[in-house]
GUKOLDO-319529 format. One record per atom (N, C-alpha, C): atom name; residue number from 1; z negated, x negated, y negated. Coordinates in Angstrom, 1 decimal. Each point is the difference from the previous one (the first is absolute). Example, Ala and Ser with C-alpha at 12.3 -4.5 7.8 and 13.67 -1.06 7.14 Angstrom:
<marlums>
MARLUM  martor  guvo       Z       X       Y
MARLUM       N     1    -7.8   -13.2     5.7
MARLUM      CA     1     0.0     0.9    -1.2
MARLUM       C     1     0.0    -0.9    -1.2
MARLUM       N     2     0.7     0.4    -1.1
MARLUM      CA     2     0.0    -0.9    -1.1
MARLUM       C     2    -0.8     0.8    -1.1
</marlums>
This chain:
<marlums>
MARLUM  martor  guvo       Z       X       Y
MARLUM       N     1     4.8   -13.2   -55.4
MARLUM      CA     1    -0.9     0.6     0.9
MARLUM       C     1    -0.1     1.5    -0.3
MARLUM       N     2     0.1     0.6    -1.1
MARLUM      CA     2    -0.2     1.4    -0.6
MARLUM       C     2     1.3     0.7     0.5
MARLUM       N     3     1.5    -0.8    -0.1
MARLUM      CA     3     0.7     0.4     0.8
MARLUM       C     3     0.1     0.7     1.4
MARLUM       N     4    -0.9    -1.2     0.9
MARLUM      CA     4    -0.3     0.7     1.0
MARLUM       C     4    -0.6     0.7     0.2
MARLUM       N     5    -0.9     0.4    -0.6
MARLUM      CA     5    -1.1     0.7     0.2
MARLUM       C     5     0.4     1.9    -0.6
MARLUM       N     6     1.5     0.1    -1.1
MARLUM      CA     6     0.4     1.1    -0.7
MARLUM       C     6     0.8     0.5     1.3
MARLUM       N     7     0.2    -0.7     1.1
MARLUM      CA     7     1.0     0.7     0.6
MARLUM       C     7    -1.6     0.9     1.2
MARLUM       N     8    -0.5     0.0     0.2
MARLUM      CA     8    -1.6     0.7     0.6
MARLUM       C     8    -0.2     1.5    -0.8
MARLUM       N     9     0.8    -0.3    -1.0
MARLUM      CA     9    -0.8     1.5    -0.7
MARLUM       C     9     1.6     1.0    -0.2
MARLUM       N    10    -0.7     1.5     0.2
MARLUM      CA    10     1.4     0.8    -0.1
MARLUM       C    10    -1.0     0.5    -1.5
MARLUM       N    11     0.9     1.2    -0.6
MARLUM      CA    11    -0.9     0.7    -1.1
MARLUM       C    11    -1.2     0.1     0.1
MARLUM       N    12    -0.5     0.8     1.4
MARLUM      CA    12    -1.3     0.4     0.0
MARLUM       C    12    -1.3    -0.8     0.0
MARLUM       N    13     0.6    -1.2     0.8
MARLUM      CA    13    -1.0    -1.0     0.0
MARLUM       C    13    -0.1    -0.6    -0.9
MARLUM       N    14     1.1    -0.4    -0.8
MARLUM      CA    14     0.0    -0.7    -1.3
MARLUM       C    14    -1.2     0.7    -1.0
MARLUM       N    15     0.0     1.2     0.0
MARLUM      CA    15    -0.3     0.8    -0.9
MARLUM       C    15    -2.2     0.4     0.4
MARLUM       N    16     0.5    -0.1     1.0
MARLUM      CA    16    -1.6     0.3     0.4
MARLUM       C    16    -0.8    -1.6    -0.4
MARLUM       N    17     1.3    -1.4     0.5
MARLUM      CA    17    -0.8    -1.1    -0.5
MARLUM       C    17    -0.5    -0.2    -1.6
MARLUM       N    18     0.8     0.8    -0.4
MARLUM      CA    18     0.0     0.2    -1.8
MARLUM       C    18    -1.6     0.5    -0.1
MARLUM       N    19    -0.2     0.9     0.8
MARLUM      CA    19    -1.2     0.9    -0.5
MARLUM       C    19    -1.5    -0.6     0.8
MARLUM       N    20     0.4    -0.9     0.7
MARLUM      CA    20    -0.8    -0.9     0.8
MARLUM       C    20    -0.5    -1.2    -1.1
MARLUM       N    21     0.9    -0.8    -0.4
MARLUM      CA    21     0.1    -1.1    -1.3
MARLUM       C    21    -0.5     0.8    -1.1
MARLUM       N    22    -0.1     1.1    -0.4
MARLUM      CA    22    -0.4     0.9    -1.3
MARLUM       C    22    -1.2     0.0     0.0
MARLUM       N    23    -0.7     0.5     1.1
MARLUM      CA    23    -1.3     0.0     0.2
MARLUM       C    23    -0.4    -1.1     0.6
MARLUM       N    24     0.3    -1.1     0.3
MARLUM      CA    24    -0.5    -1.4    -0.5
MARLUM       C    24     0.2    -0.7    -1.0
MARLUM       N    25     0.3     0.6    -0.9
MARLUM      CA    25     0.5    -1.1    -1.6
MARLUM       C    25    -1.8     1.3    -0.5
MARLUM       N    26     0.4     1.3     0.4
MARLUM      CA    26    -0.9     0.1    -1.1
MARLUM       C    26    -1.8     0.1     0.0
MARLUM       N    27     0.1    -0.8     1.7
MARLUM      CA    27    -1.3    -0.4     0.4
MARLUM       C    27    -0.5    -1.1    -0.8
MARLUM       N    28    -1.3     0.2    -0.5
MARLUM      CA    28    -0.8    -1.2    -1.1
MARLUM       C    28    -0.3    -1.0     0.7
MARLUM       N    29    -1.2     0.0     1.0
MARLUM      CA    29    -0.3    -0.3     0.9
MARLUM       C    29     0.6    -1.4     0.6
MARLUM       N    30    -0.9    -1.0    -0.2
MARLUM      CA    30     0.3    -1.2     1.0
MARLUM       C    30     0.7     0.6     1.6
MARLUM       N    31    -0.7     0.4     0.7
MARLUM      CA    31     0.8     0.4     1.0
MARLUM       C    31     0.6     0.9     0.3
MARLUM       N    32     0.4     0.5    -0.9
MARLUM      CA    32     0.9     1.2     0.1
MARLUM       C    32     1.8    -1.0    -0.9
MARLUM       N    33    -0.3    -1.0    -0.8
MARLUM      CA    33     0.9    -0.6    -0.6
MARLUM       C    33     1.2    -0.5     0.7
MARLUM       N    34     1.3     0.5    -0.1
MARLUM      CA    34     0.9    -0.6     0.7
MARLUM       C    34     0.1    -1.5     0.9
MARLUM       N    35    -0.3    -0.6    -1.2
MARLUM      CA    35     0.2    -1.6     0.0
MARLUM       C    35    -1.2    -0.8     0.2
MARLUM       N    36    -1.2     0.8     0.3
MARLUM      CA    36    -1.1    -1.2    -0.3
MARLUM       C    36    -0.4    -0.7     1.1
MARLUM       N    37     0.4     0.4     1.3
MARLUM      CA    37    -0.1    -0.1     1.2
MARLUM       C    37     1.0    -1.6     0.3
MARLUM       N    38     0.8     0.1    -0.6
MARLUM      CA    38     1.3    -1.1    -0.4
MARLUM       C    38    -0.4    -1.3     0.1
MARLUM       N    39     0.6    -1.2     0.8
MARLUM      CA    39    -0.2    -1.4    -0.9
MARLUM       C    39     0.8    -0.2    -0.9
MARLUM       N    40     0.9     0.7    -0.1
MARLUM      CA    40     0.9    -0.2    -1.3
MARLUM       C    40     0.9     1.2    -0.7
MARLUM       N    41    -1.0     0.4    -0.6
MARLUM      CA    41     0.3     1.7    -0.9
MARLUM       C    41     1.4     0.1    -0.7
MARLUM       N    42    -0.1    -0.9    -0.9
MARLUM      CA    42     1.1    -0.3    -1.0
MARLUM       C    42     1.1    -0.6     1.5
MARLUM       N    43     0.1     0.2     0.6
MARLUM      CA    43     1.2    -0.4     0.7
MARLUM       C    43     0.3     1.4     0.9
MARLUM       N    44    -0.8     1.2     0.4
MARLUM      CA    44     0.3     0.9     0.7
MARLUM       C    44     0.1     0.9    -1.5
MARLUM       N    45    -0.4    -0.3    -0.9
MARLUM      CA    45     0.4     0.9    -1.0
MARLUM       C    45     1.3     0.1    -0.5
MARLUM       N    46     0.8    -1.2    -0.2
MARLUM      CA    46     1.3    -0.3     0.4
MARLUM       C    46     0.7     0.6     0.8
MARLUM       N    47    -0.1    -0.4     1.2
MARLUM      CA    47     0.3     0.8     1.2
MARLUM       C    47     0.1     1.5    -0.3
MARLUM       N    48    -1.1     0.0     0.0
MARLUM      CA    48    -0.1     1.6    -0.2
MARLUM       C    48     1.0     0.7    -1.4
MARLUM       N    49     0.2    -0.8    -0.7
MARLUM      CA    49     0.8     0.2    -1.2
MARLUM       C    49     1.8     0.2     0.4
MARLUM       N    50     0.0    -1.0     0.7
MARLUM      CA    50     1.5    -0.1     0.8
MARLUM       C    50     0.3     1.6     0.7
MARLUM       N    51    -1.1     0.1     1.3
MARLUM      CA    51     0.2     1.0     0.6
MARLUM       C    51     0.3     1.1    -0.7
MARLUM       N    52    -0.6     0.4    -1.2
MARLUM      CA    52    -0.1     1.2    -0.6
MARLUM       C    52     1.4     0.0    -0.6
MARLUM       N    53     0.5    -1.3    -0.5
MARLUM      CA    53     1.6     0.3    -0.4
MARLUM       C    53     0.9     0.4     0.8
MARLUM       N    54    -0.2    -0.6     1.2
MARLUM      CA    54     0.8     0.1     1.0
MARLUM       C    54    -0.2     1.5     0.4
MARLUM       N    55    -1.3     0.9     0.1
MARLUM      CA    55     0.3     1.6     0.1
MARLUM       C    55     0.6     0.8    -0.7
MARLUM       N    56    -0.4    -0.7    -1.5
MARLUM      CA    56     0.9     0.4    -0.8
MARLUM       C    56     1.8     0.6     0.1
MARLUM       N    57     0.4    -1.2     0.2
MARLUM      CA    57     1.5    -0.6     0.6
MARLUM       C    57     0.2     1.2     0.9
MARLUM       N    58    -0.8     0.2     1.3
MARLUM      CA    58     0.4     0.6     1.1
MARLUM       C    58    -0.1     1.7    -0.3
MARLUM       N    59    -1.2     0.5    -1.0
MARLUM      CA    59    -0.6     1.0     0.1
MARLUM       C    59     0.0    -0.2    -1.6
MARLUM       N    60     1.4     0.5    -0.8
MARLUM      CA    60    -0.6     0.6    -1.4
MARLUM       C    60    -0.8     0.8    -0.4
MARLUM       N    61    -0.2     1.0     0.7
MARLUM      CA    61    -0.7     1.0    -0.3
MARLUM       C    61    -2.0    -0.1    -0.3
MARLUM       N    62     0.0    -1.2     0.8
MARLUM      CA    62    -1.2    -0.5    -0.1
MARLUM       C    62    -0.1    -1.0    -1.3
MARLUM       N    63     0.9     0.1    -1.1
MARLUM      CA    63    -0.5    -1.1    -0.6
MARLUM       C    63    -1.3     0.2    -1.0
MARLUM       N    64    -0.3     1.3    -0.3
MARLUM      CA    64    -1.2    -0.1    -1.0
MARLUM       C    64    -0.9    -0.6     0.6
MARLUM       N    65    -0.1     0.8     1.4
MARLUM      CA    65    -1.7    -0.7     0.7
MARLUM       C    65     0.5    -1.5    -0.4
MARLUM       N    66     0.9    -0.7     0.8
MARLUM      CA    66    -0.1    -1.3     0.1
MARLUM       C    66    -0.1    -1.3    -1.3
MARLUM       N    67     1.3     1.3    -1.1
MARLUM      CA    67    -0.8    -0.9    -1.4
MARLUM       C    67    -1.4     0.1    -0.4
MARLUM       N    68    -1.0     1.0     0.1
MARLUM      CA    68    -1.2     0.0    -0.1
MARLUM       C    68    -1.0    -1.0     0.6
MARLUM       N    69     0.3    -0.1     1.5
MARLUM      CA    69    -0.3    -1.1     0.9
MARLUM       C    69     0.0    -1.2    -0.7
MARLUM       N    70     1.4    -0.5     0.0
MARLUM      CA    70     0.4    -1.2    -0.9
MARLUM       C    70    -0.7    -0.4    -1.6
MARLUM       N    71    -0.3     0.6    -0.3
MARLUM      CA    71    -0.2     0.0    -1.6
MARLUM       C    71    -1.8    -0.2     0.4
MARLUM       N    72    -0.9     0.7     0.9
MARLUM      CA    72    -1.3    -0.5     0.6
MARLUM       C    72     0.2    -1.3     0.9
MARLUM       N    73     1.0    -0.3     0.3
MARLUM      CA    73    -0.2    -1.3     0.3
MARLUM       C    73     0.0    -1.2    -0.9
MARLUM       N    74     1.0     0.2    -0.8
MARLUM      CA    74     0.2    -0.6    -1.4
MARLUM       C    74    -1.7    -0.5    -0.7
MARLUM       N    75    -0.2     1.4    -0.1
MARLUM      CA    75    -1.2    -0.2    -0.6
MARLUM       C    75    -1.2    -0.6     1.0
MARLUM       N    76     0.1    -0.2     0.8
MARLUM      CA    76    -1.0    -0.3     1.3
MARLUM       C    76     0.3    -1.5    -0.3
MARLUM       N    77     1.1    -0.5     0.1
MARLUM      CA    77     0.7    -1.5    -0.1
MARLUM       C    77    -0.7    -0.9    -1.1
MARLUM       N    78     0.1     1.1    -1.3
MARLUM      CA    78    -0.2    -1.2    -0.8
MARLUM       C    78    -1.7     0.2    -0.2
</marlums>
């Protein structure tokens, strides 16, 4: 699914979604929380883990943001 979803974004978009997801990881806030809205968190966390590789792949240049991403999802997981 992340597949499909990597071919939607060129750099710019990719990169603005970065900063969209940034400032949702670092909202405290029940409603502000990425995932809490979710019936199944740990499964879009995933998801969302995949995607982030896959920009990776497409858009090196983006990998700090996305390892950072990744590494708060990690921690969000367990």
């Amino acid at each position: 699914m992340s597949k499909m979803l990597l071919s939607l974004f060129n750099f710019n978009a990719a990169k603005q979604f970065l900063d969209i997801l940034q400032f949702s990881f670092n909202d405290s806030s029940i409603e502000g929380n990425l995932f809490s809205h979710s019936s199944n968190p740990l499964l879009n966390m995933c998801l969302l883990y995949e995607l982030l590789l896959n920009i990776i792949k497409k858009f090196f240049s983006l990998n700090n943001v996305c390892k950072t991403l990744m590494n708060k999802i990690i921690q969000m997981s367990i």
